[in-house]
C-alpha positions as CSV (number, residue, x, y, z in Angstrom):
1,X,100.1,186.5,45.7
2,X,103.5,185.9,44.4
3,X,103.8,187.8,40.9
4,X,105.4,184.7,39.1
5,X,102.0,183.6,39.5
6,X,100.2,186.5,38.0
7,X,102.9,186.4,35.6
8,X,101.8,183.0,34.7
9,X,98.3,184.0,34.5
10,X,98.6,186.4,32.2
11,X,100.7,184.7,29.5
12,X,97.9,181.9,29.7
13,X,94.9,184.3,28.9
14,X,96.5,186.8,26.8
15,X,99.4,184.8,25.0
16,X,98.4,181.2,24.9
17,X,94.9,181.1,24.1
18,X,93.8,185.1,23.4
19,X,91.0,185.0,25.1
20,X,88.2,187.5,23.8
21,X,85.1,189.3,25.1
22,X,81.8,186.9,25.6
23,X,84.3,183.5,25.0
24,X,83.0,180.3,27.5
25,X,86.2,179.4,29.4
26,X,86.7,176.3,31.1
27,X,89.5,175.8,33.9
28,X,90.3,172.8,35.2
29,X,92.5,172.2,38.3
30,X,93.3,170.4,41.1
31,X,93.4,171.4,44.6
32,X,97.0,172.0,44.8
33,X,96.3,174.5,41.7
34,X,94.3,176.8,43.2
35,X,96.0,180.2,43.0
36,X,97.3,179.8,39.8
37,X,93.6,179.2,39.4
38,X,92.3,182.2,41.3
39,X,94.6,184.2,38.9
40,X,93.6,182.9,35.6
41,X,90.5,183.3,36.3
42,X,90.9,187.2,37.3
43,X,92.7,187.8,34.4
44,X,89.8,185.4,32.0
45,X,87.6,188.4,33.4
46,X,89.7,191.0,33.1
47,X,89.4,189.8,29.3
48,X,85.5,189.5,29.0
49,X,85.8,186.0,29.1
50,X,82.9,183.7,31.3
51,X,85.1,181.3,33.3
52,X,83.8,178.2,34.7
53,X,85.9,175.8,36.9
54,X,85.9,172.1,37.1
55,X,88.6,170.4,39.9
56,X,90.3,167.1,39.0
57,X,92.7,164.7,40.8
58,X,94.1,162.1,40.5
59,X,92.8,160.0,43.3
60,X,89.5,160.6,41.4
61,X,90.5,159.5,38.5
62,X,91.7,156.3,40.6
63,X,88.5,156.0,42.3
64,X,86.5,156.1,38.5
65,X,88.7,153.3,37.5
66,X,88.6,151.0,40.7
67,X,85.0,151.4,40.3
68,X,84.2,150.9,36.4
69,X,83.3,147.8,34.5
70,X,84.0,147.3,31.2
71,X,80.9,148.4,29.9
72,X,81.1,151.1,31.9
73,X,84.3,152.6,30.8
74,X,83.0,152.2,27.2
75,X,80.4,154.6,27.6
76,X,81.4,158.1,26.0
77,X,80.6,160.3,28.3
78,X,78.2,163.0,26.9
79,X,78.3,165.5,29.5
80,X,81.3,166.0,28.9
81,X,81.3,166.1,25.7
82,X,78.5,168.7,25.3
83,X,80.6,171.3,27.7
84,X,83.5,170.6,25.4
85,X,81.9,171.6,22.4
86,X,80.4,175.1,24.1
87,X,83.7,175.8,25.2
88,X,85.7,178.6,23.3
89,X,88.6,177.9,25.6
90,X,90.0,174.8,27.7
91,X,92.8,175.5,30.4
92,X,94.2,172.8,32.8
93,X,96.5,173.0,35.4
94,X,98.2,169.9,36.2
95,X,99.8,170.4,40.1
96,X,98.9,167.1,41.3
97,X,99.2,165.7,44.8
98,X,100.0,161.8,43.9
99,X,101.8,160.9,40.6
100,X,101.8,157.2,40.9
101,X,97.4,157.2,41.6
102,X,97.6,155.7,38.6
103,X,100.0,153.1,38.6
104,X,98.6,149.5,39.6
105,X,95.4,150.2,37.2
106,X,94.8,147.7,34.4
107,X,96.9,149.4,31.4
108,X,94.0,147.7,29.2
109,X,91.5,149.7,30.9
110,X,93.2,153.0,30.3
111,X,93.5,152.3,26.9
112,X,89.8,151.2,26.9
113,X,89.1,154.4,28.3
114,X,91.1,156.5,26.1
115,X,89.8,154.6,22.9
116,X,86.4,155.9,24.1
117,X,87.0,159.5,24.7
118,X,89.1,159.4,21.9
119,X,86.2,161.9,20.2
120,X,85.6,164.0,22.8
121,X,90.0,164.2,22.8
122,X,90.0,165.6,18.9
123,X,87.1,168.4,20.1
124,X,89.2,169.4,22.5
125,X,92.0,169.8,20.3
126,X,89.8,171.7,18.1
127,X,89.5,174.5,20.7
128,X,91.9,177.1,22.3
129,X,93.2,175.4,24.8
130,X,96.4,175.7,27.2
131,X,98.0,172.9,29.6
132,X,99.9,173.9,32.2
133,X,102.0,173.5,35.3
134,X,101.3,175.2,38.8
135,X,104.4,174.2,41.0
136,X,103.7,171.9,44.1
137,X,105.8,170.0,46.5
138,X,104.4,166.2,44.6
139,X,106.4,167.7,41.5
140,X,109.5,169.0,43.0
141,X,109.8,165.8,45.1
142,X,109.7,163.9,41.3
143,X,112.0,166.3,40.2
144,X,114.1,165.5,43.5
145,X,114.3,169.4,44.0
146,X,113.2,171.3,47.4
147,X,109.7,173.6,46.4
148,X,111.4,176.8,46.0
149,X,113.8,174.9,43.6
150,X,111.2,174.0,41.4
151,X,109.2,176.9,41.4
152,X,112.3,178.3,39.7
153,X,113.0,175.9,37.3
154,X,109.1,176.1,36.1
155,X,109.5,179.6,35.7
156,X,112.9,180.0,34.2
157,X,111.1,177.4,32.1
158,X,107.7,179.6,31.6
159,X,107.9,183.2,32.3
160,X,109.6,184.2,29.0
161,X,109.3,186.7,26.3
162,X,107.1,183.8,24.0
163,X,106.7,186.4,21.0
164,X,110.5,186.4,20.7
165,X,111.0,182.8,21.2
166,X,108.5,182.2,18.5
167,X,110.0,184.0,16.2
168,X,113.5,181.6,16.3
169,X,111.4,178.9,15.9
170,X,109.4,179.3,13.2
171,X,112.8,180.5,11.5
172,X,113.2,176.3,12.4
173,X,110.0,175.5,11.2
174,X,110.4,176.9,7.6
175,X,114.3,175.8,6.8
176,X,112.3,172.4,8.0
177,X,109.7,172.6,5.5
178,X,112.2,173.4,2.3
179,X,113.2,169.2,2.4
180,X,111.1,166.4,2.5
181,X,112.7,164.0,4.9
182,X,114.5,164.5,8.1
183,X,117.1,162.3,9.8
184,X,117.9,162.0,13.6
185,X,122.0,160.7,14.4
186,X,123.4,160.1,17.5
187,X,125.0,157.2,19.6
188,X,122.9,154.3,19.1
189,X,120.5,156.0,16.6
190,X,120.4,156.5,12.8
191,X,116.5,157.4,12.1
192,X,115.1,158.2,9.1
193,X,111.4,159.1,7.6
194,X,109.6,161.1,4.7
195,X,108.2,164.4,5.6
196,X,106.8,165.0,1.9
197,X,103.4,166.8,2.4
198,X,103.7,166.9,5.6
199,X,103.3,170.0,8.0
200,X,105.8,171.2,11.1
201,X,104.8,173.5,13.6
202,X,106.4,175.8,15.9
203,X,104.5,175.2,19.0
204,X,105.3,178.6,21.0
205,X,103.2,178.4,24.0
206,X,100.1,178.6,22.5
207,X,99.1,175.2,23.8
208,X,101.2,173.8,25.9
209,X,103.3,175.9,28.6
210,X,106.0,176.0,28.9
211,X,107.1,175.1,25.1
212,X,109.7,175.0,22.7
213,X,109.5,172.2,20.3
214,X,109.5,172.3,16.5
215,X,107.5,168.6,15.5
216,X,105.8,167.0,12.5
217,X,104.4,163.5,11.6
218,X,106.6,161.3,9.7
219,X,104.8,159.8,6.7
220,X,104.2,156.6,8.5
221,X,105.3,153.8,6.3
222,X,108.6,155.6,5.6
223,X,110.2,155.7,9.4
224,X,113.8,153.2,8.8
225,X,116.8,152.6,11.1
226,X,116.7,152.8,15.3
227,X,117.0,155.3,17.9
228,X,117.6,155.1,21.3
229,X,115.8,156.9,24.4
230,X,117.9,157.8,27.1
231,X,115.7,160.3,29.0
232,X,113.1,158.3,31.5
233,X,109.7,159.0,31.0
234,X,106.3,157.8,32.9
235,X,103.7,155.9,31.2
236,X,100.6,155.2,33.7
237,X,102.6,155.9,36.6
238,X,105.5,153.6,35.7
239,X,108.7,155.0,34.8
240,X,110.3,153.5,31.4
241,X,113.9,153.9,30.7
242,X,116.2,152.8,28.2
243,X,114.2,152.5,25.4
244,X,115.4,151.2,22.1
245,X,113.2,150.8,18.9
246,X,114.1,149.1,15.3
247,X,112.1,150.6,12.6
248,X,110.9,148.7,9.0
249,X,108.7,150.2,6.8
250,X,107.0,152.3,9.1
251,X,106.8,149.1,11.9
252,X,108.6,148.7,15.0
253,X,110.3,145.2,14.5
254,X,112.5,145.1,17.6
255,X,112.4,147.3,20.7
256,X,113.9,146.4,24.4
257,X,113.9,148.4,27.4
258,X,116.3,148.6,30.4
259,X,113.5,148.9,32.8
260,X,109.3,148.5,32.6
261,X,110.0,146.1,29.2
262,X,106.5,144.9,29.5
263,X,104.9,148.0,30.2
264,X,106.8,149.1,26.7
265,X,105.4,145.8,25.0
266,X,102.1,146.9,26.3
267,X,102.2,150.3,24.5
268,X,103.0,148.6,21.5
269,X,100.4,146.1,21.5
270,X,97.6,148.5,22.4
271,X,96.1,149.3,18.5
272,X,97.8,149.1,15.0
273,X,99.0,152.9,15.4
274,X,100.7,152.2,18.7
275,X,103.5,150.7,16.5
276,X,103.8,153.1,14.6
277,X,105.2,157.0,15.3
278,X,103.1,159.6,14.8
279,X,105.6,162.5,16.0
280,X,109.2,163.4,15.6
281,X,110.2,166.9,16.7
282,X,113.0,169.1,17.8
283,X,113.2,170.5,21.8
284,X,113.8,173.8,21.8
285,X,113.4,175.2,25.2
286,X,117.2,175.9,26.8
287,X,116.0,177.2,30.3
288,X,114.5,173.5,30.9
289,X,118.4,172.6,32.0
290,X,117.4,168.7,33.3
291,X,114.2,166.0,33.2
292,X,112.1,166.1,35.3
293,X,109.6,162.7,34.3
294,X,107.0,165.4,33.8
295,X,106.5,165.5,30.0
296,X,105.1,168.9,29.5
297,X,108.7,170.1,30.3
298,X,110.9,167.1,29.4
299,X,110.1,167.0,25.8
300,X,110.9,170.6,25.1
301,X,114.7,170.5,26.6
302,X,116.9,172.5,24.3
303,X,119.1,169.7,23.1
304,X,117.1,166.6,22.7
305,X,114.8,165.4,19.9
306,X,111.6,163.3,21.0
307,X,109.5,161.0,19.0
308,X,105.8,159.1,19.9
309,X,104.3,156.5,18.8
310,X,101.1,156.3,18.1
311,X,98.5,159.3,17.3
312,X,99.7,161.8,15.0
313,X,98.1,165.5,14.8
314,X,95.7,166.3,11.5
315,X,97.6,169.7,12.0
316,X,100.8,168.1,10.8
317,X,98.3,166.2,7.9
318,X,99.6,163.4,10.0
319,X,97.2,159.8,9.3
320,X,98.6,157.2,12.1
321,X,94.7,156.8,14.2
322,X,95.8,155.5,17.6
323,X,94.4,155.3,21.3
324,X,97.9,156.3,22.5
325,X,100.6,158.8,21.8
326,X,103.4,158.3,24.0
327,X,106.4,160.7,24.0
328,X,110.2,159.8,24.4
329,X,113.0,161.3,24.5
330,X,116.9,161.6,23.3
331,X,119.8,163.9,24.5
332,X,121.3,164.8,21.5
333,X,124.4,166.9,22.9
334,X,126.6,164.2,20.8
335,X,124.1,164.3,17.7
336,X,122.9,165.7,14.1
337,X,119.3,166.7,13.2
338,X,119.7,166.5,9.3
339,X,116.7,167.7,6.9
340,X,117.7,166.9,3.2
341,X,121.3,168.6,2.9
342,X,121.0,170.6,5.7
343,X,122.3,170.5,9.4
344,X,119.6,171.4,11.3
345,X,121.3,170.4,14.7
346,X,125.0,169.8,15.7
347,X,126.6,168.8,18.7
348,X,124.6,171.8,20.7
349,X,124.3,174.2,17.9
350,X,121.0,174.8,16.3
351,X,121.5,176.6,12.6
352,X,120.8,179.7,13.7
353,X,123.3,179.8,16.4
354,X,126.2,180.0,14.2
């Protein structure tokens, strides 16, 4: 097996979600996964840990939905959610063989479906849990890179000393949390919002992996001004670029996008939340060099600042309640992060660079 991979494995188990003697470990994958998956679970062992593994795709997820009424996609799914709660840990690896599976399904009956295992979603969360990314030829042909390509840019990405890294960021996270606002400037963006009582969080590869990002939820009523995406992004299979968004008291009141417009309107008209953001955070992660439309990496380029609308995280003492949260993302190589009086960000400078 290719060390990278054991590599991998072992910043999974003993990094990202420390698992201990006796915990119930669940590993999903699919089959393009599978020696990441034959690793992790080694090294779950090697920890005392009792792994069970469930394999996903996304042609099954397809067939569910091609299948499902309406009443049948409103059915929480109990199963499920009774392996959820006995879990101590929750790992997926995402190395999926078809990207677009999902693309001509009824956006109305994902969000239907999400609405519904919306509770079993917030357990999860609840848990130790890790998302990941096992390189496979579907994702390096997104990425328009050959396979050994990618497999370097997820580890240049991934295989990192996280414990250092961590400690730069949450140097971020606390000259964040001395002001009570924060302020996003760039070309075609001036964004503004409250972050009184509110909580940021260095995430360090304890959940997601690879990481870097320093985020918080906005007080929700208190988001002014615009801001303009300029990094694509897929939302149900369909790629969304150009986004811009208009802000009023917490509201989006205009938005346009240079391609999937109605796809865009559609997120927006999903709930009262989806109109709303529930994140805005800092990407950290320099050896992410270029997007990839794979947002486990794209939102933690060093460089950029992302916001989502919709959901926002009780960790952050975030309130927005939505079925969605939908990521996008700004180069900000020309731009300012500003929190109160201070410069958080400059023109490819973080503080601490100086």
């Amino acid at each position: 097996m290719d060390t990278r991979i054991e590599h991998h494995a072992k910043i999974i188990v003993e990094w990202s979600t420390e698992v201990k003697p006796g915990d119930m470990v669940a590993i999903t994958t699919s089959p393009a996964g599978h020696d990441l998956a034959v690793a992790v679970t080694k090294e779950v062992a090697r920890a005392g840990g009792i792994p069970t593994t469930l394999m996903a795709s996304e042609e099954i997820s397809r067939a569910f939905f091609d299948g499902a009424s309406d009443d049948t996609l409103q059915i929480l799914p109990e199963h499920q959610k009774a392996m959820v709660e006995k879990c101590d840990v929750m790992i997926t690896i995402r190395s999926p063989q078809n990207t677009k599976a999902m693309a001509n399904v009824d956006p109305k009956k994902l969000m239907m479906r999400n609405r519904t295992v919306q509770e079993i979603s917030s357990i999860r969360l609840s848990k130790r849990w890790c998302l990941t990314v096992h390189p496979c030829t579907t994702l390096a042909q997104q990425a328009n890179m050959s396979l050994d390509e990618y497999q370097e840019f997820v580890y240049n990405a991934t295989l990192i000393d996280w414990q250092e890294e961590s400690k730069m960021m949450y140097v971020m996270k606390e000259h964040l949390e001395r002001h009570n606002d924060i302020r996003f400037v760039g070309p075609e963006t001036d964004l503004h919002a409250s972050t009184e009582d509110r909580i940021w969080i260095a995430s360090d590869g304890k959940h997601n992996l690879p990481s870097g990002e320093v985020f918080t939820a906005p007080v929700e009523e208190t988001v002014e001004g615009k801001i303009y995406f300029d990094i694509p992004f897929l939302f149900g299979g369909k790629v969304i670029e150009g986004v811009r968004l208009s802000f009023e008291k917490g509201e989006v009141v205009d938005f346009s996008a240079e391609k999937e417009e109605p796809t865009l309107k559609e997120i927006l008209e999903i709930d009262e939340g989806s109109r709303r953001l529930g994140e805005m955070a800092i990407g950290t992660n320099r050896g992410i060099k270029q997007h990839t439309l794979n947002m486990l990496f794209d939102e933690k380029i060093g460089d950029t600042i992302h916001c989502a609308l919709g959901r926002a995280y009780k960790e952050n003492n975030g309130t927005n309640e939505s079925a969605v949260h939908v990521d996008m993302i700004k180069t900000m190589i020309e731009g300012e992060v500003i929190a109160g009086d201070e410069v958080i960000y400059s023109k490819g400078k973080y503080f601490y660079e100086k």
